[in-house]
Wavefront OBJ file of the C-alpha trace (Angstrom):
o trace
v -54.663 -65.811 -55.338
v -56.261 -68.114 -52.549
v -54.760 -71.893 -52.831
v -58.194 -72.723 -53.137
v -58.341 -71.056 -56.633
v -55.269 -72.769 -57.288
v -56.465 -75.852 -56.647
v -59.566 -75.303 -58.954
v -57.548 -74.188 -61.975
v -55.539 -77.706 -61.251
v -58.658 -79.773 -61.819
v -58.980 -78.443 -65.464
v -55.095 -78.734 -66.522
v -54.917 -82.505 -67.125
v -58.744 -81.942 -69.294
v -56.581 -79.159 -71.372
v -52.783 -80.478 -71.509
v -51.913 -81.043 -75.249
v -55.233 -79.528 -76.435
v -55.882 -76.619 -78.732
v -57.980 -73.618 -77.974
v -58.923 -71.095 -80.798
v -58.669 -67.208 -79.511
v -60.225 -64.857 -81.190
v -59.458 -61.181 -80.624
v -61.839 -58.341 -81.920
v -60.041 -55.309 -82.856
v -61.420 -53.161 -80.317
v -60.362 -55.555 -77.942
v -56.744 -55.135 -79.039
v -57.037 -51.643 -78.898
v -57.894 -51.639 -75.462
v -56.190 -50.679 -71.871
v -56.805 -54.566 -71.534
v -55.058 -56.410 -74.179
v -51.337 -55.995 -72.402
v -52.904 -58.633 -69.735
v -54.871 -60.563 -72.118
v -50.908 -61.859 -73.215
v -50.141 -62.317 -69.570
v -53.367 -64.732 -69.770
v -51.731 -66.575 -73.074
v -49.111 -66.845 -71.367
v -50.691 -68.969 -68.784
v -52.409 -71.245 -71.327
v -49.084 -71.589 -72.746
v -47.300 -72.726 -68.850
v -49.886 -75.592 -68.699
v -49.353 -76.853 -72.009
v -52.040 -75.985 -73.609
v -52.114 -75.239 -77.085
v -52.889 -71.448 -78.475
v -54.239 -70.347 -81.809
v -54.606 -66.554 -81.999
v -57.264 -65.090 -84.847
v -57.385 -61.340 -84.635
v -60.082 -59.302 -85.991
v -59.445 -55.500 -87.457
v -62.816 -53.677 -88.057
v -61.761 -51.315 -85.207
v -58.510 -50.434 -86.629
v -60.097 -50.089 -90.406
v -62.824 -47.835 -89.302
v -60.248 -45.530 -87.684
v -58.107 -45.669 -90.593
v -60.598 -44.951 -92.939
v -61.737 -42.025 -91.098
v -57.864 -40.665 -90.829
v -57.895 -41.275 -94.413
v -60.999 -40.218 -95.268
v -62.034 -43.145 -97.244
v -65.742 -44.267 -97.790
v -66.001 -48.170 -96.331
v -68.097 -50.074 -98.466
v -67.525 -52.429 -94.788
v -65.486 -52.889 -92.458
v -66.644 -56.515 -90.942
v -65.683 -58.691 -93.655
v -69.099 -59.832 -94.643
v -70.136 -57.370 -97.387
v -69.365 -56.152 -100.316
v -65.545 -55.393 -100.056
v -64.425 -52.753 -102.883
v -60.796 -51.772 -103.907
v -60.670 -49.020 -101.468
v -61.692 -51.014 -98.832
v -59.040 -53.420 -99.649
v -56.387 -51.148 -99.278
v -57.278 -49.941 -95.860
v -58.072 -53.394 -94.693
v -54.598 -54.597 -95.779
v -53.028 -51.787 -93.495
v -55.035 -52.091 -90.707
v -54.490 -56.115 -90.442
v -51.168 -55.292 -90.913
v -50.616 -52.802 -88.319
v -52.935 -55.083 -85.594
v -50.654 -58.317 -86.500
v -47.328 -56.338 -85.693
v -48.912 -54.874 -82.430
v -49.570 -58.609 -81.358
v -46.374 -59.761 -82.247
v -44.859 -57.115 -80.701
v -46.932 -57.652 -77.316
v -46.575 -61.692 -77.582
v -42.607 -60.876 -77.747
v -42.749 -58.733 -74.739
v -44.312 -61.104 -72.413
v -41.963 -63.657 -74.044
v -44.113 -65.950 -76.191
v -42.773 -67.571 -79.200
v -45.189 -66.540 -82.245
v -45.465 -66.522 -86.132
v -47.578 -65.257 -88.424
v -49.406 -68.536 -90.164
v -50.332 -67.993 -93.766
v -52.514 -70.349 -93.212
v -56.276 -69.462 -94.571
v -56.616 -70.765 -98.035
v -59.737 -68.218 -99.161
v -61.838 -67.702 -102.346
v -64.013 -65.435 -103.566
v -67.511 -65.013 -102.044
v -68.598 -64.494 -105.113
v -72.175 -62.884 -105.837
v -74.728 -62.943 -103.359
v -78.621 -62.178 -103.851
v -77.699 -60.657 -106.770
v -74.443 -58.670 -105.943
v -70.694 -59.131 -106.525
v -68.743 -58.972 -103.202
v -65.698 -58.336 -105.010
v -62.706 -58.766 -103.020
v -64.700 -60.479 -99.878
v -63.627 -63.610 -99.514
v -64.620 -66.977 -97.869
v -62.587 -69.841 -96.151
v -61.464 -72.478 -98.749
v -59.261 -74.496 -96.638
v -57.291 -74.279 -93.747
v -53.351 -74.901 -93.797
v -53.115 -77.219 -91.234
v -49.827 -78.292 -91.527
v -48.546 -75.601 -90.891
v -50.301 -74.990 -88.031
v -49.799 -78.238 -86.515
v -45.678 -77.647 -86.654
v -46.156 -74.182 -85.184
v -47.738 -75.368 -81.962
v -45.700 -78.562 -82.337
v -42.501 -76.302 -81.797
v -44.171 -73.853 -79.124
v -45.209 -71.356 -81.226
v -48.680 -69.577 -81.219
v -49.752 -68.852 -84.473
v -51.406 -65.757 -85.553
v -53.689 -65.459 -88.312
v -54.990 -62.145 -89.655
v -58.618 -61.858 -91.225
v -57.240 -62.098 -94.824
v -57.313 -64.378 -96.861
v -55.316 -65.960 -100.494
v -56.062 -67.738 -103.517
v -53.537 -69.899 -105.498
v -53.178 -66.747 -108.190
v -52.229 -64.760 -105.673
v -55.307 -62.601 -104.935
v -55.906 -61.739 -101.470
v -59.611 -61.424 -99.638
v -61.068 -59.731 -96.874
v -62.260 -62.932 -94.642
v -64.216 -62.212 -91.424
v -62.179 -63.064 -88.131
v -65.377 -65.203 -87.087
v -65.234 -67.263 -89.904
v -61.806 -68.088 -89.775
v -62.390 -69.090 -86.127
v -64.461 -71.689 -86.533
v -62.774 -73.153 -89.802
v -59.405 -73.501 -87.944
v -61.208 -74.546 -84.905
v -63.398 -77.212 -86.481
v -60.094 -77.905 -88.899
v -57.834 -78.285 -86.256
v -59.898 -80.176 -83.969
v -59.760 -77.437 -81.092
v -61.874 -78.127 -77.979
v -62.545 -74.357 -77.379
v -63.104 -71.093 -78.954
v -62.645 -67.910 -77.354
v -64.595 -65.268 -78.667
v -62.801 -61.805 -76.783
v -65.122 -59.063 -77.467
v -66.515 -55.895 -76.481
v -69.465 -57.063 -75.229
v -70.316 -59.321 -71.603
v -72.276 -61.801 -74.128
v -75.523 -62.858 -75.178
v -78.051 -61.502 -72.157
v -81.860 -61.759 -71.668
v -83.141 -58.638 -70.537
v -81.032 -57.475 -68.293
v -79.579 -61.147 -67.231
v -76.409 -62.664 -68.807
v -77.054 -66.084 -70.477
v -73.891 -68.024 -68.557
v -74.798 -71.214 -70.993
v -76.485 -71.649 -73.979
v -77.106 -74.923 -75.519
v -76.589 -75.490 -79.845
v -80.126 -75.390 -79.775
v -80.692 -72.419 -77.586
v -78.111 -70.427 -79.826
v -79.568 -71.488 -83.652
v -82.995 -70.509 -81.935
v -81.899 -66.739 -81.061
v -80.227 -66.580 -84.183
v -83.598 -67.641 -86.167
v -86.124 -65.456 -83.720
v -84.196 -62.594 -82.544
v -82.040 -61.534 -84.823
v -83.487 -57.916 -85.168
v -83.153 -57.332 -81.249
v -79.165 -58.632 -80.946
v -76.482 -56.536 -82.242
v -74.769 -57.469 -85.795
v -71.167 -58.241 -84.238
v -72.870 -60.537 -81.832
v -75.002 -62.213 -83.832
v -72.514 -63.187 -85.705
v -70.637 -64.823 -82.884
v -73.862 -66.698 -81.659
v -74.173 -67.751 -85.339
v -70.330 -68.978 -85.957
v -70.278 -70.718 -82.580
v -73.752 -72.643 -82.920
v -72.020 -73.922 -85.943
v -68.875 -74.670 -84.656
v -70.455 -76.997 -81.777
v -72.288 -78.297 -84.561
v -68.917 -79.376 -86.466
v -67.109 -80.878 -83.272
v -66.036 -78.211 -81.484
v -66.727 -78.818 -77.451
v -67.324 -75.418 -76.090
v -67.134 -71.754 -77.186
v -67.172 -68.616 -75.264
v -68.085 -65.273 -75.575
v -66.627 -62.914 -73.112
v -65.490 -59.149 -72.359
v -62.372 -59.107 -73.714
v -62.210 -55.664 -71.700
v -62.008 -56.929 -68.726
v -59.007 -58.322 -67.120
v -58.989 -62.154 -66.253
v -61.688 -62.672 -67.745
v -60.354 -65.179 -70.144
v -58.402 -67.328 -67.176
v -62.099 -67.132 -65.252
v -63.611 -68.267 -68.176
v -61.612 -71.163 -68.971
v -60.803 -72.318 -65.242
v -64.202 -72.113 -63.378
v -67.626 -73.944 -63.564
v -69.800 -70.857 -64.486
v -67.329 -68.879 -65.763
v -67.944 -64.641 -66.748
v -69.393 -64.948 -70.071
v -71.688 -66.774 -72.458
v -70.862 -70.168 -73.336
v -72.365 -72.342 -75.946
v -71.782 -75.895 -75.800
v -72.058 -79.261 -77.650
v -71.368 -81.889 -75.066
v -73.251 -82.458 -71.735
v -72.676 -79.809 -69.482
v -74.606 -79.416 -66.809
v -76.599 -82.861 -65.471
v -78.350 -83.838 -62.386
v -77.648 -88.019 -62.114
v -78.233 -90.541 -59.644
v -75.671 -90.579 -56.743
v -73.030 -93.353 -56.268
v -71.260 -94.309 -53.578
v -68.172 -92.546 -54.539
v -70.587 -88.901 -54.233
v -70.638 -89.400 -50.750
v -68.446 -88.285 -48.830
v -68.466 -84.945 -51.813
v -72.282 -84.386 -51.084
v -71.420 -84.186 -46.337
v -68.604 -82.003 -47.429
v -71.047 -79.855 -49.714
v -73.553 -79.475 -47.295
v -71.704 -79.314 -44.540
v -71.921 -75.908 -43.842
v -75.147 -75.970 -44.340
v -76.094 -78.479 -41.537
v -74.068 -76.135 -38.926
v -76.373 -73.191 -39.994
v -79.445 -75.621 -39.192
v -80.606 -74.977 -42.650
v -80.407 -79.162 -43.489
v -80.631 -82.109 -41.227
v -77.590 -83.823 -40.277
v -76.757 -86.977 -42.272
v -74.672 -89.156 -41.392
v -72.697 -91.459 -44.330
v -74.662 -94.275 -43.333
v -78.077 -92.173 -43.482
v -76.688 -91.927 -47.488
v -76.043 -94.503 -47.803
v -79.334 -96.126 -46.534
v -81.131 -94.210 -49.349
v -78.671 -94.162 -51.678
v -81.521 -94.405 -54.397
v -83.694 -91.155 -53.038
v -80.288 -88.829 -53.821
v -79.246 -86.838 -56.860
v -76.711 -84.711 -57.460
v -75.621 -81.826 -59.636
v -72.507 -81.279 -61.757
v -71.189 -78.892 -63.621
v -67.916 -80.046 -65.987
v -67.765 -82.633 -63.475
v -67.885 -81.148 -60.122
v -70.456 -81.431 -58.074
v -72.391 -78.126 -57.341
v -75.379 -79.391 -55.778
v -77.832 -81.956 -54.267
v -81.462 -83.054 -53.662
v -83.373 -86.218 -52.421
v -86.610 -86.975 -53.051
v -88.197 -89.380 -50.097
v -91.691 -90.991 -51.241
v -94.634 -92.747 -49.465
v -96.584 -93.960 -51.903
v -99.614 -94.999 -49.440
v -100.134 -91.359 -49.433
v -99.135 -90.111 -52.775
v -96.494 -87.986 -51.802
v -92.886 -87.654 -51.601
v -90.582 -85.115 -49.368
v -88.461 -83.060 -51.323
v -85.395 -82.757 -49.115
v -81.264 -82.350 -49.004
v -81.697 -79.351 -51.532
v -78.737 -77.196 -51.476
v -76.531 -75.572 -53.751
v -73.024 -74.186 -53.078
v -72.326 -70.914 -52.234
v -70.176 -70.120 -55.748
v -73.044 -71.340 -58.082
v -75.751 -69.211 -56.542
v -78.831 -67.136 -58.028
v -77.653 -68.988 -61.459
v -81.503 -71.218 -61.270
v -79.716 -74.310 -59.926
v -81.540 -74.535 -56.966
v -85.369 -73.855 -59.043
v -83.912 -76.471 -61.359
v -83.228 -79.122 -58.618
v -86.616 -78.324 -57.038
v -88.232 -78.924 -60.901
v -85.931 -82.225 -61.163
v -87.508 -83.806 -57.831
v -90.990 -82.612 -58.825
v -90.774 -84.611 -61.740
v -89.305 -87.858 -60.296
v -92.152 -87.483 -58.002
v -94.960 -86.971 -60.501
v -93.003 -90.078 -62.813
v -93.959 -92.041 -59.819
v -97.534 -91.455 -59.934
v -97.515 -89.113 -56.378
v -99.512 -86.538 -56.397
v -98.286 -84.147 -53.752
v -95.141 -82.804 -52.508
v -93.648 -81.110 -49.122
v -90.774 -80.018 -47.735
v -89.514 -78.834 -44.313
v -87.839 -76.164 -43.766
v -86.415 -73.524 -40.732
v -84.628 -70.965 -43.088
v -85.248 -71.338 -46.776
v -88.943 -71.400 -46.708
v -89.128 -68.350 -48.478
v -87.410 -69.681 -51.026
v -89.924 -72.802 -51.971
v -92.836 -70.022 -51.794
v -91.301 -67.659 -54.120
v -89.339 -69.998 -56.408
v -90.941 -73.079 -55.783
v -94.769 -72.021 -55.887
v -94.836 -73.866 -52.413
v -97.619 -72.996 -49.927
v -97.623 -73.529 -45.962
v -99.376 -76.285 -44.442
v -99.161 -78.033 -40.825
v -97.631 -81.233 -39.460
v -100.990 -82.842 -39.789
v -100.369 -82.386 -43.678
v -97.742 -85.156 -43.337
v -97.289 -88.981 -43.528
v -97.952 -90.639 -40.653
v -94.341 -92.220 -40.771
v -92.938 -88.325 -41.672
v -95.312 -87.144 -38.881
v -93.702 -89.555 -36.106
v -90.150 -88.268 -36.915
v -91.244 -84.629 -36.938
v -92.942 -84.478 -33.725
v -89.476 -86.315 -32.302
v -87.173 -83.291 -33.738
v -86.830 -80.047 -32.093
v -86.840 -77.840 -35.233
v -90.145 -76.603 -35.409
v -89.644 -76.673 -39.048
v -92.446 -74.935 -41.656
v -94.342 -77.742 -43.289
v -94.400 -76.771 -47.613
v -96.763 -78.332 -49.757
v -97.669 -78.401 -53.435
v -99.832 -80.426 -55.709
v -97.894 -81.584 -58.534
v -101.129 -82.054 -59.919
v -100.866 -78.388 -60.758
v -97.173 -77.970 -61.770
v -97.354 -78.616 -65.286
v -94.447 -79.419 -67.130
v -91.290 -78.449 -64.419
v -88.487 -76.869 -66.232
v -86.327 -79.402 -67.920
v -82.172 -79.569 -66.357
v -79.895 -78.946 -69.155
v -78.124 -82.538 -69.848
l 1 2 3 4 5 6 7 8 9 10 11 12 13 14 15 16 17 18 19 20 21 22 23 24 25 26 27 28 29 30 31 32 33 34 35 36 37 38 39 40 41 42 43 44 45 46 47 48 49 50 51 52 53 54 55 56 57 58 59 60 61 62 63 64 65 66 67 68 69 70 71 72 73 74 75 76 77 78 79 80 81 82 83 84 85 86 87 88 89 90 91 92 93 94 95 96 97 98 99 100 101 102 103 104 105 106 107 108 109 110 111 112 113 114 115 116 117 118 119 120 121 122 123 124 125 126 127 128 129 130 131 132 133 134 135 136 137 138 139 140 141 142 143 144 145 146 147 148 149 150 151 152 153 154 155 156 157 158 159 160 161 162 163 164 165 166 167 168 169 170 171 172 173 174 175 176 177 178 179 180 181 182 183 184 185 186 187 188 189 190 191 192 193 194 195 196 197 198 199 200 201 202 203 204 205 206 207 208 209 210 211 212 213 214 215 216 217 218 219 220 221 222 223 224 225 226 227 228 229 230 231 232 233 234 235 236 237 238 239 240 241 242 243 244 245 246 247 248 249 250 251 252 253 254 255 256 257 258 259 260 261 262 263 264 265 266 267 268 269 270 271 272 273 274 275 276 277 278 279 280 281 282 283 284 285 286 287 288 289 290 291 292 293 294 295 296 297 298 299 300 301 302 303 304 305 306 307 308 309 310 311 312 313 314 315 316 317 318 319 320 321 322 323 324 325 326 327 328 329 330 331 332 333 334 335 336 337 338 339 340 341 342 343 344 345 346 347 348 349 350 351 352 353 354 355 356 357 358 359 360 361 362 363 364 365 366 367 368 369 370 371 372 373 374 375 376 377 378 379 380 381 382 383 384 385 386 387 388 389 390 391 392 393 394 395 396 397 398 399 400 401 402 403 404 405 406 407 408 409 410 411 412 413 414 415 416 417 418 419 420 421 422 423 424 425 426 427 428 429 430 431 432 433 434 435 436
């Protein structure tokens, strides 16, 4: 590990000390070559002080152990029709999948306990038919839950479920997730599957917002899988009840669940309640953040050096982007207003939040302030990127005599030859909104 990850993971732990996050294993994720480190990530969580609920799926396990037994499933996910049968195996199977996680937990020396804690009734009949012994979330023990993590323990709860008579219920692991989540007044949910998460095409969504989620779960629902659906579903709700953030990631793959929780864009999808993302105003205190962010930049003659003072002078033409509160990226946006136009400059994202639409987003963001202004036409100067504002930008190449007087003075002074880029914002239409 470089100290510069170190120092990265450092910025979250006072945001996470004392707080609860909600992990949810699928059962194929526990069956996998994987879930020996996923502990070793627990166990992490755990050395910061940060508070673990475990909720385990079994589907996995109850599919195999219906086929050893050669049983018919009337389902195996917890949100059907649940017959005796299908009881019995599911009993077994949760049963089998809790000792192998309190086995593991033991072995990388985590105190645990399985929490009775999921007070369940019956589902009851639905368009027309009986789920039997499917069950739904009644009320969450929370108690008990609080005195677990209270005395250091991680509690794990199985997707079952029990009535005051005694019955017990098949509950889907989802569910329970987000009713202990939203219950205990967690700030995360980890959803560990066996999938990367929710992806367009062939592109991973890295955020969705509550909106963006209820929307694929309302227009799209024949194209995403069942398993994931769900997931979108349970977490769109979730943010809805309180909780911050929730994450869907490859529970396959090893750190992903530290990389997740500990970086900016993390390796998943996450859906999300709060503000997230924002491009604000800069203050003085951004400063000296936004030299040492471009920085690099200004050595590889890709920006103009600015000095503090430079800033400082236009304090008001800056903006800058964040991500959970660091800053990933910047803009300005320089007007004349005797000519209608306004220079688009100081765009620059860092290296680590690349190809993620930051950058088209920033350019969209400046656009806008522009057009809000009532000027009609934008440019930018470039030596390097001017690719870039053609191809993501919808810029086109003009000449110096395309500039401001003022602009023109300053550019004929330089040495660096830069392309001129124009575009009408007359033409732009509505830019593409920044998440906030």
């Amino acid at each position: 590990m470089k100290v510069s990850d170190l120092r990265g993971i450092l910025q979250y732990v006072p945001r996470f000390r004392e707080r609860i996050f909600v992990v949810a294993l699928d059962g194929d994720v526990v069956a996998s070559g994987n879930f020996g480190n996923i502990l070793l990530d627990l166990a992490v969580l755990r050395s910061l002080n940060i508070k673990v609920i475990l909720v385990h799926g079994a589907s996995w396990q109850i599919r195999a152990l219906a086929a050893e037994r050669g049983v018919a499933l009337s389902n195996s996910e917890g949100i059907g029709v649940t017959d005796d049968a299908t009881l019995r195996v599911s009993l077994e199977a949760a049963t089998n999948v809790l000792n192998e996680i309190m086995q593991g937990l033991t072995s990388a020396d985590l105190r645990a306990a399985y929490a009775n804690a999921i007070i369940a009734h019956p589902a009851g009949i639905l368009g027309g038919i009986d789920q039997q012994h499917t069950g739904r979330v009644e009320r969450v023990d929370t108690k008990s839950l609080h005195l677990f993590l209270n005395d250091g323990i991680i509690p794990v709860i199985p997707p079952m479920g029990y009535d005051g008579e005694g019955r017990t219920f098949r509950v889907n692991s989802d569910g329970i997730a987000l009713e202990v989540a939203e219950s205990m007044q967690a700030i995360k949910i980890l959803f560990l599957t066996a999938t990367e998460g929710f992806s367009f095409g062939e592109d991973l969504a890295r955020q969705l917002s509550i909106g963006e989620a209820e929307e694929i779960v309302k227009k799209r629902k024949a194209t995403v899988p069942e398993r994931l659906l769900s997931k979108i579903e349970h977490a769109a709700r979730a943010c809805r009840e309180g909780v911050a953030r929730v994450h869907l990631l490859d529970g396959r793959l090893d750190e992903a669940l530290l990389t997740e929780v500990f970086s900016t864009e993390g390796i998943g999808t996450m859906i999300y309640s709060n503000e997230y993302q924002q491009i604000r105003r800069i203050f003085k205190k951004d400063v000296r953040g936004v030299m040492s962010l471009i920085r690099q930049s200004v050595a590889d003659e890709e920006l103009v050096k600015r000095t503090r003072a430079d800033i400082l002078a236009h304090l008001e033409d800056y903006y800058v982007m964040e991500i959970d509160r660091h800053l990933i990226g910047c803009v300005a946006v320089h007007p004349h207003p005797e000519q209608a136009m306004a220079e688009l400059a100081c765009l620059y994202v860092a290296k680590a939040h690349e190809s993620q639409g930051h950058g088209r987003r920033l350019i969209a963001f400046a656009e806008r302030q522009a057009a809000d202004r009532g000027l009609k036409r934008m440019f930018a100067l470039s030596t390097r990127t001017f690719n870039y504002f053609q191809k993501k930008g919808g810029y086109l190449e003009g000449s110096p005599d395309d500039l401001p007087p003022e602009r023109r003075k300053k550019y004929d002074a330089s040495t660096r030859n830069s392309k001129v880029m124009l575009k009408d914002l007359a033409l732009t239409g509505a830019p593409e909104a920044a998440r906030s």
